[in-house]
Each structure stands twice: as C-alpha cells, then as structure tokens.
C-alpha positions as a Markdown table, in Angstrom:
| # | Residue | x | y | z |
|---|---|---|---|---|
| 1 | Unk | 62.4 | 109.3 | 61.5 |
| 2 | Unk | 64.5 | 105.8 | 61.3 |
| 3 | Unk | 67.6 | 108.1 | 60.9 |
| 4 | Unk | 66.4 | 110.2 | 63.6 |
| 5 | Unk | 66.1 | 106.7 | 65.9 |
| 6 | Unk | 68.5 | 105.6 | 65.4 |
| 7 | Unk | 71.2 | 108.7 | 65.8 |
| 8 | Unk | 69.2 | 108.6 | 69.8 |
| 9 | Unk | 70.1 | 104.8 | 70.4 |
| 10 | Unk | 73.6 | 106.0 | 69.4 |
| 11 | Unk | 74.0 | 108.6 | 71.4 |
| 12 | Unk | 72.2 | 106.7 | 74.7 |
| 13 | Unk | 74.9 | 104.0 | 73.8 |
| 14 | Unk | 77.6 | 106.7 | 73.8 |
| 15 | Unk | 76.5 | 108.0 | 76.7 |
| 16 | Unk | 76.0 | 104.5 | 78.7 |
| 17 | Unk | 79.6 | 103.8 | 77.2 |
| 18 | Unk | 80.9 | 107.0 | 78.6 |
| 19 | Unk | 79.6 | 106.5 | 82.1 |
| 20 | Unk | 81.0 | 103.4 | 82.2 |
| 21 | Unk | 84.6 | 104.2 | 81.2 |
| 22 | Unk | 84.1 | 107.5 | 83.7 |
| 23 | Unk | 83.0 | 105.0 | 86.5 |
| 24 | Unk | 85.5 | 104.3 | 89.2 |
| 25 | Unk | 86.1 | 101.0 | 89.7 |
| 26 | Unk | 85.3 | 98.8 | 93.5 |
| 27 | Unk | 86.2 | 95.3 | 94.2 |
| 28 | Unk | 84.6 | 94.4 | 97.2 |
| 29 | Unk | 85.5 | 90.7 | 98.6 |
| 30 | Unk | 82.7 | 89.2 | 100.7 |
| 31 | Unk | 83.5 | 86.3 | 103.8 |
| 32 | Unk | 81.7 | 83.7 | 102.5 |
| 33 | Unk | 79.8 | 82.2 | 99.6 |
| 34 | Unk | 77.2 | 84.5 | 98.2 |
| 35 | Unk | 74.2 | 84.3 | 100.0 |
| 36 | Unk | 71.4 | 86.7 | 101.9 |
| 37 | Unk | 74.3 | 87.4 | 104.3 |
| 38 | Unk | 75.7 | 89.9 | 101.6 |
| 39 | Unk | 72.1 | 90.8 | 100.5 |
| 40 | Unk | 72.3 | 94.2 | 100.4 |
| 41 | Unk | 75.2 | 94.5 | 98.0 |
| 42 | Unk | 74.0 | 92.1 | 95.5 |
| 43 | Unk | 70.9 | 94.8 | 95.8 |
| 44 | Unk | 73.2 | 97.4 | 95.6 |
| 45 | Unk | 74.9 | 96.5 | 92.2 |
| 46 | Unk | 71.6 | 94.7 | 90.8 |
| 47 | Unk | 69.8 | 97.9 | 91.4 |
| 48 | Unk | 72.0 | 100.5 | 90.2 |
| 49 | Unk | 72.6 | 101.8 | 93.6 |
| 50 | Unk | 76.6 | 102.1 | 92.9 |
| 51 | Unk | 76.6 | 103.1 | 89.2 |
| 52 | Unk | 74.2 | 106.2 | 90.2 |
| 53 | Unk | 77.2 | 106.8 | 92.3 |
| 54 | Unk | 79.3 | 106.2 | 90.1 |
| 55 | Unk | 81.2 | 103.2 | 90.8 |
| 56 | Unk | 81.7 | 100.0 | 88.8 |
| 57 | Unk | 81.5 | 97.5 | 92.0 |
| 58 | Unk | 83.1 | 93.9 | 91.2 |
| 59 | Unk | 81.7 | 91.7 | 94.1 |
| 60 | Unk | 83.7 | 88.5 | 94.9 |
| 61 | Unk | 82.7 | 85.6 | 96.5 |
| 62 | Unk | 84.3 | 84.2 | 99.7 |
| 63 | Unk | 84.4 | 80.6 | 100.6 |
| 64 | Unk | 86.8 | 77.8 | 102.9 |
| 65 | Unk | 89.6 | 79.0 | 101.7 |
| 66 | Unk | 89.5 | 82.5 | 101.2 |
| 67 | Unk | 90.9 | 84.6 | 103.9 |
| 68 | Unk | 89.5 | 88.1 | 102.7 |
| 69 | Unk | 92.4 | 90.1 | 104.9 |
| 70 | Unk | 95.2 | 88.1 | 102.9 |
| 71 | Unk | 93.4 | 88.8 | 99.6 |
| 72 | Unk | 92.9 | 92.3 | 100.4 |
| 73 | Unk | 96.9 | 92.6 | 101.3 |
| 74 | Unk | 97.9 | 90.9 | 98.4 |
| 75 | Unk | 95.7 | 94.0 | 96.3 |
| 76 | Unk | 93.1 | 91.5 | 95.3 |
| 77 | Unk | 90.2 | 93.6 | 96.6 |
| 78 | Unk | 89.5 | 97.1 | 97.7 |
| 79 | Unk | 87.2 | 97.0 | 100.1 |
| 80 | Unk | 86.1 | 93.2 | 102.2 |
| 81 | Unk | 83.3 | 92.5 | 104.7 |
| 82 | Unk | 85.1 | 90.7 | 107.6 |
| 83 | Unk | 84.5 | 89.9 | 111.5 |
| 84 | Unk | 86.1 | 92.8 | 113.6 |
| 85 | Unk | 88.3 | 89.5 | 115.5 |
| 86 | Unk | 89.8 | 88.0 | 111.9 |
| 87 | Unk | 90.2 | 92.3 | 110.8 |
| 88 | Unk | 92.2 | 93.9 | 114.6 |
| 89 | Unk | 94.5 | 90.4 | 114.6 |
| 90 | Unk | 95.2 | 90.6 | 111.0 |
| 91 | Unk | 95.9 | 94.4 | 112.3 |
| 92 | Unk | 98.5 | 93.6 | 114.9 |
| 93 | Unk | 100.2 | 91.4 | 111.7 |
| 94 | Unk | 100.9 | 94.3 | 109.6 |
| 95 | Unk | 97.6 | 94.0 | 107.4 |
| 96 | Unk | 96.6 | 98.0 | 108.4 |
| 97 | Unk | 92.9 | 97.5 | 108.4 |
| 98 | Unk | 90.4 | 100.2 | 109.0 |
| 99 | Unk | 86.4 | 99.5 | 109.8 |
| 100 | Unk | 84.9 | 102.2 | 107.6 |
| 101 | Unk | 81.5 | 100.8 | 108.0 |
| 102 | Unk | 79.3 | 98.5 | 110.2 |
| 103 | Unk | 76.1 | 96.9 | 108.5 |
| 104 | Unk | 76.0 | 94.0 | 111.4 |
| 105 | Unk | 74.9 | 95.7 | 114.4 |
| 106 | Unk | 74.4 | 92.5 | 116.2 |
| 107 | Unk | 76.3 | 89.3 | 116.4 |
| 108 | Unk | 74.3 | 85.9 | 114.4 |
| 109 | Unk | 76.8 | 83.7 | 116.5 |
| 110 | Unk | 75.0 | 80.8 | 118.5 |
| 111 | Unk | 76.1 | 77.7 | 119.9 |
| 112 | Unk | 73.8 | 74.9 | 120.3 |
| 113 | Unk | 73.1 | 71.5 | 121.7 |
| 114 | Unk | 70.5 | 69.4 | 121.8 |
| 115 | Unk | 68.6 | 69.1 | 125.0 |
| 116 | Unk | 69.0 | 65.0 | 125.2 |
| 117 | Unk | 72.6 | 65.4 | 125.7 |
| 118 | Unk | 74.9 | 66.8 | 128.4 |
| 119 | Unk | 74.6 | 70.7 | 127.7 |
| 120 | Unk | 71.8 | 72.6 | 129.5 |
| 121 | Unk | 73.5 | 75.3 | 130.8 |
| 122 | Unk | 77.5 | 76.9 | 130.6 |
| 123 | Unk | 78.2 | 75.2 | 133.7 |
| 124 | Unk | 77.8 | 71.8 | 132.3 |
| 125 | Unk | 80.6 | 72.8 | 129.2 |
| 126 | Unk | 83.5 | 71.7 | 131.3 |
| 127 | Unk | 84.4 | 68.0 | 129.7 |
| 128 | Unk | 82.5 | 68.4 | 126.6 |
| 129 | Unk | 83.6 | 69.1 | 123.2 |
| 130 | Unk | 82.4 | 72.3 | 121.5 |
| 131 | Unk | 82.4 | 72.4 | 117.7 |
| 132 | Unk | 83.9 | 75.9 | 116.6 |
| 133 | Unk | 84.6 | 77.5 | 113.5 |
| 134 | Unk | 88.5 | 78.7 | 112.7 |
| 135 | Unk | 89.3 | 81.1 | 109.9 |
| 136 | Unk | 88.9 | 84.4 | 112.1 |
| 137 | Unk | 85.9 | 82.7 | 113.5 |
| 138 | Unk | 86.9 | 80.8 | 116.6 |
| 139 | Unk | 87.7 | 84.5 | 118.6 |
| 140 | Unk | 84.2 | 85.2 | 120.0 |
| 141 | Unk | 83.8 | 81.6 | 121.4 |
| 142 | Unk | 87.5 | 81.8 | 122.8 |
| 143 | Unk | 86.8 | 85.1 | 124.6 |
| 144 | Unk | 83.6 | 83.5 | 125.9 |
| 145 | Unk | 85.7 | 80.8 | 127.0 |
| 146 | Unk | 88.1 | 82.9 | 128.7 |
| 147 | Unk | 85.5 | 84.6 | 129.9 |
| 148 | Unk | 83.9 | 81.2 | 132.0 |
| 149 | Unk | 87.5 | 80.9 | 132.9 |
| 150 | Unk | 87.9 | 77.4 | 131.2 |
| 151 | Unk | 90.6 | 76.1 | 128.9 |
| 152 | Unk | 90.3 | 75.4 | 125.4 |
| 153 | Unk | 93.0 | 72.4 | 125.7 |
| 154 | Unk | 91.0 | 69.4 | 125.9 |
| 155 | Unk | 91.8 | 69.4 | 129.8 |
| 156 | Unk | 89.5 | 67.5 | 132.2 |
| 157 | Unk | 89.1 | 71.0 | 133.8 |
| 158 | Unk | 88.7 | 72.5 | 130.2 |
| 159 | Unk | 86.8 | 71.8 | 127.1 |
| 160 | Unk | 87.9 | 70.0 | 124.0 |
| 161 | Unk | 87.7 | 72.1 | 120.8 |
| 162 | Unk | 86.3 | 70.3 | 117.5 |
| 163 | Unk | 87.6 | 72.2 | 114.0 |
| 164 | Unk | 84.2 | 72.5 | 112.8 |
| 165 | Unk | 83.1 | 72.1 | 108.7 |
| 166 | Unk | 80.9 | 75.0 | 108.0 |
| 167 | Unk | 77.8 | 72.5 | 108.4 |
| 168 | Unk | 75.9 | 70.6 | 111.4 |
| 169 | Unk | 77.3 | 67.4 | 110.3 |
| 170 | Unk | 79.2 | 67.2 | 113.9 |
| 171 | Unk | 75.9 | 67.5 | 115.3 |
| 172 | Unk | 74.1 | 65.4 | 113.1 |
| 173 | Unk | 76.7 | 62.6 | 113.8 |
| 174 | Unk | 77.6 | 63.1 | 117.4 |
| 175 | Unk | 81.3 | 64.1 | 117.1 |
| 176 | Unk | 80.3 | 67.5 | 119.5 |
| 177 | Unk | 77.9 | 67.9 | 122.5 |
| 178 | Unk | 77.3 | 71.4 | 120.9 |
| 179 | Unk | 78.5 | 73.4 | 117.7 |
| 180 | Unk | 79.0 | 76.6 | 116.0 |
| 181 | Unk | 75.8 | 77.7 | 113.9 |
| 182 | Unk | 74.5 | 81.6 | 112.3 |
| 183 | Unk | 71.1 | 82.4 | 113.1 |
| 184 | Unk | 70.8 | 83.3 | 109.7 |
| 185 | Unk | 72.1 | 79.7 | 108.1 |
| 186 | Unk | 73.6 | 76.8 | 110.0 |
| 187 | Unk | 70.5 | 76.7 | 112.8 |
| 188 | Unk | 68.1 | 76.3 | 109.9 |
| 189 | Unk | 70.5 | 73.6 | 108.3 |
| 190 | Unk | 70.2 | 71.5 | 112.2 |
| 191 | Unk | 66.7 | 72.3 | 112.0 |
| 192 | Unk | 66.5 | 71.0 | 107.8 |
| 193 | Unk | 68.2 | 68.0 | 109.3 |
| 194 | Unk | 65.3 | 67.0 | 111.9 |
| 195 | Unk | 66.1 | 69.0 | 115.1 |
| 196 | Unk | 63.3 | 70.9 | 116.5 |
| 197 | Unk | 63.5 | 73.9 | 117.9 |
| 198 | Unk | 62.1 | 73.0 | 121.3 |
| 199 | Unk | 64.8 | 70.4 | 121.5 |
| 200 | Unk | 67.7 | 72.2 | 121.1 |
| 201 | Unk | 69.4 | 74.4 | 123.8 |
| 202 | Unk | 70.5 | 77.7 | 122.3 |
| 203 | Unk | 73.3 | 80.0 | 123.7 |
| 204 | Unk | 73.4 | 83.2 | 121.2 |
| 205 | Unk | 76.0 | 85.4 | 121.7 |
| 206 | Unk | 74.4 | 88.8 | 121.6 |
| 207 | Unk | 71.6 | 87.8 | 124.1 |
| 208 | Unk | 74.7 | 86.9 | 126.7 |
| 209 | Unk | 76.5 | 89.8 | 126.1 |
| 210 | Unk | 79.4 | 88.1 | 124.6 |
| 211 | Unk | 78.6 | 89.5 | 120.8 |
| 212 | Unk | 82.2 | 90.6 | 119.0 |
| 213 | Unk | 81.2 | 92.7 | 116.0 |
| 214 | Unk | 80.6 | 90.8 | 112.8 |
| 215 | Unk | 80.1 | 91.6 | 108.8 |
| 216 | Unk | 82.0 | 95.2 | 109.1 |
| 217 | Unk | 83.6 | 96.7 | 105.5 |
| 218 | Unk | 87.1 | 97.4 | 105.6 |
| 219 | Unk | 90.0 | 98.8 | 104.0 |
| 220 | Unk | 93.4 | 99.1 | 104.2 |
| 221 | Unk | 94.8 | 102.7 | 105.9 |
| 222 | Unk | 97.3 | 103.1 | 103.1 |
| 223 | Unk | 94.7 | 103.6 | 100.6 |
| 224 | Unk | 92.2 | 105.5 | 102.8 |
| 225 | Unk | 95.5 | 108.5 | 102.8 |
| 226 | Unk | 94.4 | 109.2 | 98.9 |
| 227 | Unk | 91.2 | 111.3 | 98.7 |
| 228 | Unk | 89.7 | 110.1 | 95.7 |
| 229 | Unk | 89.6 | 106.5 | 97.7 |
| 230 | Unk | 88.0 | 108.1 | 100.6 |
| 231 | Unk | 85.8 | 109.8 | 98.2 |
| 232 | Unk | 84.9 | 106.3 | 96.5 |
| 233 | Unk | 84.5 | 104.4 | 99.5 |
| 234 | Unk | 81.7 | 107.4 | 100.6 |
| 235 | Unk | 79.8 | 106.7 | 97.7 |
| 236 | Unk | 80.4 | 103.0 | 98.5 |
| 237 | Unk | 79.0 | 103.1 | 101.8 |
| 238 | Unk | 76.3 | 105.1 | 101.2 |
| 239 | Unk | 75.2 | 102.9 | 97.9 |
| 240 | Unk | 75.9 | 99.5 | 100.1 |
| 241 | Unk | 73.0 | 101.1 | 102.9 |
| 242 | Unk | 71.0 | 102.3 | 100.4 |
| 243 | Unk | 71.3 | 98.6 | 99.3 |
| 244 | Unk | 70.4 | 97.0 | 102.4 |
| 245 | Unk | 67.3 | 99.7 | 103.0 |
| 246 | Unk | 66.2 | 97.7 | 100.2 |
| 247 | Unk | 66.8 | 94.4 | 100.7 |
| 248 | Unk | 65.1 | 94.6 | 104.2 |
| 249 | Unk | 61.9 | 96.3 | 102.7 |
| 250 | Unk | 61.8 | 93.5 | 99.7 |
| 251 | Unk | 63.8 | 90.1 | 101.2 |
| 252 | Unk | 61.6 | 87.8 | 98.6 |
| 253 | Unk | 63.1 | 90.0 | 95.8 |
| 254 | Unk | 66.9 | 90.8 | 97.5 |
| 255 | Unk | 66.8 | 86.5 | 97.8 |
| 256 | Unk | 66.3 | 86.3 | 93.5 |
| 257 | Unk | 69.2 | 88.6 | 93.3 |
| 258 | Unk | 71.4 | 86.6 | 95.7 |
| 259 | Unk | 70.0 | 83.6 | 93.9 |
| 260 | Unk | 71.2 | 85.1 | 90.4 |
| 261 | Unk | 74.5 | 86.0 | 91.8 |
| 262 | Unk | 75.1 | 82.5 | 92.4 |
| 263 | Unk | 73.2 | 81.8 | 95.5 |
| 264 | Unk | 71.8 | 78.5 | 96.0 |
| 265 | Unk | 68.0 | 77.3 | 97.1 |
| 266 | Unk | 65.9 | 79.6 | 96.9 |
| 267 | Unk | 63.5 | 79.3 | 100.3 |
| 268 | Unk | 66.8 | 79.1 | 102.6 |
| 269 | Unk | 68.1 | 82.8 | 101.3 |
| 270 | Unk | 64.5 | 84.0 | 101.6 |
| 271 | Unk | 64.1 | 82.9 | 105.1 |
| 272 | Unk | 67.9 | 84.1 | 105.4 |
| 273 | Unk | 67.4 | 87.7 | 104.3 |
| 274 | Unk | 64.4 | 87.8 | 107.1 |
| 275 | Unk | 67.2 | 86.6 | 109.6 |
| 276 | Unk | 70.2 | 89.0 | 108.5 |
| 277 | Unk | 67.1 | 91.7 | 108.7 |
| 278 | Unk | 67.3 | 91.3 | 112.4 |
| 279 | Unk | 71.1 | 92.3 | 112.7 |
| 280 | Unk | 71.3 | 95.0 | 110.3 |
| 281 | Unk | 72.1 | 98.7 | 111.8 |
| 282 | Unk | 72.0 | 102.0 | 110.2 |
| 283 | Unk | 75.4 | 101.4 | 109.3 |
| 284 | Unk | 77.6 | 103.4 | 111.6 |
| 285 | Unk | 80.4 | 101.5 | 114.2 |
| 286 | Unk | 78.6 | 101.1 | 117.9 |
| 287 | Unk | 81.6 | 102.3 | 120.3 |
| 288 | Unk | 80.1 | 100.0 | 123.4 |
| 289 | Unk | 80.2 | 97.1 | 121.2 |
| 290 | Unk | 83.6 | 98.2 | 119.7 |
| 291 | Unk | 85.3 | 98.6 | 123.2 |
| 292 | Unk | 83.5 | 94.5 | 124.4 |
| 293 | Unk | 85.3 | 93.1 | 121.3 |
| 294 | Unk | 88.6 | 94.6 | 121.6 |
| 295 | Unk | 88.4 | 93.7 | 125.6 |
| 296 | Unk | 87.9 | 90.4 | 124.9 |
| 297 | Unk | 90.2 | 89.8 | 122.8 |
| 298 | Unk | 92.9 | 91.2 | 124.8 |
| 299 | Unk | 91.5 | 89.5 | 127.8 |
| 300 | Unk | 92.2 | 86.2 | 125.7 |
| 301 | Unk | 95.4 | 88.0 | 124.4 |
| 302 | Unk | 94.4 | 87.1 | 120.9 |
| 303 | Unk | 95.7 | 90.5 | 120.5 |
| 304 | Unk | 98.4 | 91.7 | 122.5 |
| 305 | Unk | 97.7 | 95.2 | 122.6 |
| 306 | Unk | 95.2 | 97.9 | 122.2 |
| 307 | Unk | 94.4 | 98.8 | 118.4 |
| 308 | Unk | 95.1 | 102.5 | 117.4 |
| 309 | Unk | 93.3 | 103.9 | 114.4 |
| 310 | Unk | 91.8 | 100.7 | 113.7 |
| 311 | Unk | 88.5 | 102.1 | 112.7 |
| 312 | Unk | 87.5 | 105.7 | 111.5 |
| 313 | Unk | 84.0 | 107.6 | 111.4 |
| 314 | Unk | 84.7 | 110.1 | 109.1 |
| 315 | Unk | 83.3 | 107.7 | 106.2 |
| 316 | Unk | 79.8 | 107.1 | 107.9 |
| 317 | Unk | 79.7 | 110.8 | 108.8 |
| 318 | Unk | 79.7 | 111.6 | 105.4 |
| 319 | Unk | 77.7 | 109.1 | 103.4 |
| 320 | Unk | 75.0 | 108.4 | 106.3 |
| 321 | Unk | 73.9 | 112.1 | 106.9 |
C-alpha cells in the first residue's frame, strides 16, 4: 500500500510538474503599489483562476517611478493595467498600445477642498492652486481645465498647478486649496488624517461628466499579430474577470490576498476593495466613454490627433461570452 502511495504522490507531482512547464507564461505590470485597486488579479492568481487556464501569471508591482508603458516597451511585461490618457499619448510616441480590456467602468478621480477655504464651487478655482498628480495622471484634470477654459500657467486668470506626492500631505499642510485624491484611497487617507466628510467639498469626475477611462489592460499591437498571444491574452481576460467576480462577492477575503501580495494595513484594502467594487464593469471598453476621453484630450491637444486601432474588441468578444 506504501508503495502504492507513494507511486500516486509521484505521479500528481509529475503531473503538477508537467502543467507547469506546459503553462504559458504572463507578466502583467500593474500602475501602482499592490493594493485592492488590482484586487481581482491577486484573486485571479491566488485562486487558480489563470493556471486553470493555463497561464503562469507573474504580477508586478507599480510604484513612483514606474511608468508601466516604458516597461512594457522595453519587453518588461506582457500585458499592464494603465489609464487610457498615460496609454493613447504613449500611442502617438510610438509605444503601439492596444486596450484589450476595461475592468474600470468608471473614473475614482476626485478633487477636493475643504469647505473653510476658498473652493466651493469651479467658479471659485481661478487664482487657486490645485494639487494634481503627473505620471499619465494630470490628463483628466487638464481636460477639465480646458474644459472651464482656464489656464494651467499659474496666471491670475488661470490656476496654479501643485506636482502632487501621491498623499494628502498638500492638504494636510496647506500648500493647495484642493488636491488630487482616488475614491478608493487618498479620500480615506484626508479623512484618516481628521477631515470629515461633511467638511470637505468634493468634485468627482464621473458624477461631472469629465471621467477619462481608468485601470484598462493593454498590450502592445506587435504582439497581439501572433495568435497564440491573442489566444493567451483571452484566457487572461477571462481569468482576470473571473477574478474580479470574486473579489467583489468576497472583498474581506480579496483584501488578505492583496495583503499577502504585499499590500499594506489591512482595514484600508478592505474598505478599498468595497470602493473599487463600485467602478468595476463587466469588463468590456464603453464606446461613449471611449469617444469623451479621446475628445478631451485632443481638445487639450495632449494628443494631436485621433488614435486608430488603439483599442480592439475582439479579445472581450471572445473571453466575456
């Protein structure tokens, strides 16, 4: 019987060893640290979402000064989770990415200011200074600004533009009027740091209409020509959704996984993944919100022209049936 035993354990290893040399190996590159923003792929891997589909998926953590559209250029990464503005300028540079897939179907971007100071309402921006993001980040507020028809150039007429840290520090110590936050994070950091929410004036992108598409997955069109990629990056797509399913049914559990994946306190990515449930689609591109972010951005001319085969449904079609 112990012979018989232990011949089984051999051949499950053999077999485990076999899948995994057979699996096709994914590196997807995330925007930022890991946290519940990239929930459902941390639930995707932990789960065995990809390896049933047989992938080997390497996720990569982003941070300050990671640009995911350099690293997937310089063949760091197959696949990256990026905002469509960083992805259709990179584009118009010669980095040919594609949107294959969009998790986000709304924007987390908010900008806020505490009600004691100068900001109540858009009309009271002109003079103040706006603490914004840069890193792909700063396009939705400079369409927006474009938008109210003021400058960014620290004119009277204008407003001036603070480099924000990816905190509420400038808040916190008065260096902006208003600043940059996520629903999902930075509002809960102001609100951690003794801002209540009834004292804070909140302008959130998607509620004015000004939301540019966020969190998409990309890859570049030179690998998406070979049809074992395409054939991957189906399997990918439909794992990563199958992934975020999950996370939005279990967030408490989808936060430990972040949390072993190198997220850090606990109670801020479980009251994350409830806030990232909120924006999450059924995965496939939203052509009305697709057409608003290219506008804007040639409206501000952070693009100069009018991207062609920039995005493709064919991958969606296929794993989102």
């Amino acid at each position: 019987m112990k012979k018989i035993m232990m011949a089984l354990m051999a051949g499950a290893m053999s077999l485990a060893a076999a899948q995994a040399i057979a699996a096709d190996k994914v590196t997807l590159q995330l925007k930022w640290v890991a946290q519940g923003q990239f929930g459902g792929y941390f639930v995707a891997k932990e789960k065995g979402f990809y390896e049933e589909e047989g992938l080997d998926v390497t996720i990569k953590p982003g941070g300050p000064d990671i640009a995911p559209e350099q690293v997937i250029a310089g063949g760091g990464a197959d696949v990256i989770v990026d905002w469509m503005g960083g992805a259709l300028v990179a584009r118009e540079k010669g980095v040919p990415l594609v949107n294959i897939a969009q998790p986000f179907q709304k924007s987390g971007l908010q900008l806020i200011c505490p009600k004691d100071g100068p900001v109540k309402t858009e009309a009271d921006f002109k003079g103040q200074t706006l603490g914004v993001w840069f890193f792909g980040n700063e396009y939705p507020f400079f369409a927006w600004m474009n938008k109210l028809g003021l400058k960014t150039d620290g004119s009277k007429d204008g407003v001036t533009v603070l480099k924000q840290s990816f905190d509420v520090q400038p808040l916190v110590q008065k260096q902006a009027n208003c600043i940059s936050v996520m629903t999902y994070n930075e509002y809960w950091q102001a609100i951690d740091a003794g801002f209540k929410p009834e004292d804070l004036v909140v302008f959130n992108y998607t509620a004015m209409g000004n939301d540019l598409l966020e969190d998409g997955l990309y890859v570049t069109e030179t690998k998406l020509k070979d049809p074992k990629f395409k054939e991957n990056m189906v399997k990918f797509v439909r794992a990563s959704m199958k992934g975020w399913k999950y996370a939005l049914e279990n967030p408490e559990e989808a936060a430990e996984i972040v949390m072993d994946n190198g997220g850090q306190d606990e109670n801020h990515q479980k009251r994350m993944m409830g806030e990232v449930a909120k924006l999450i689609g059924n995965g496939k591109l939203d052509m009305a919100t697709y057409d608003r972010t290219v506008k804007a951005l040639l409206d501000q001319k952070i693009i100069s022209k009018k991207p062609e085969g920039a995005y493709t449904t064919e991958i969606t079609a296929a794993a989102l049936k």
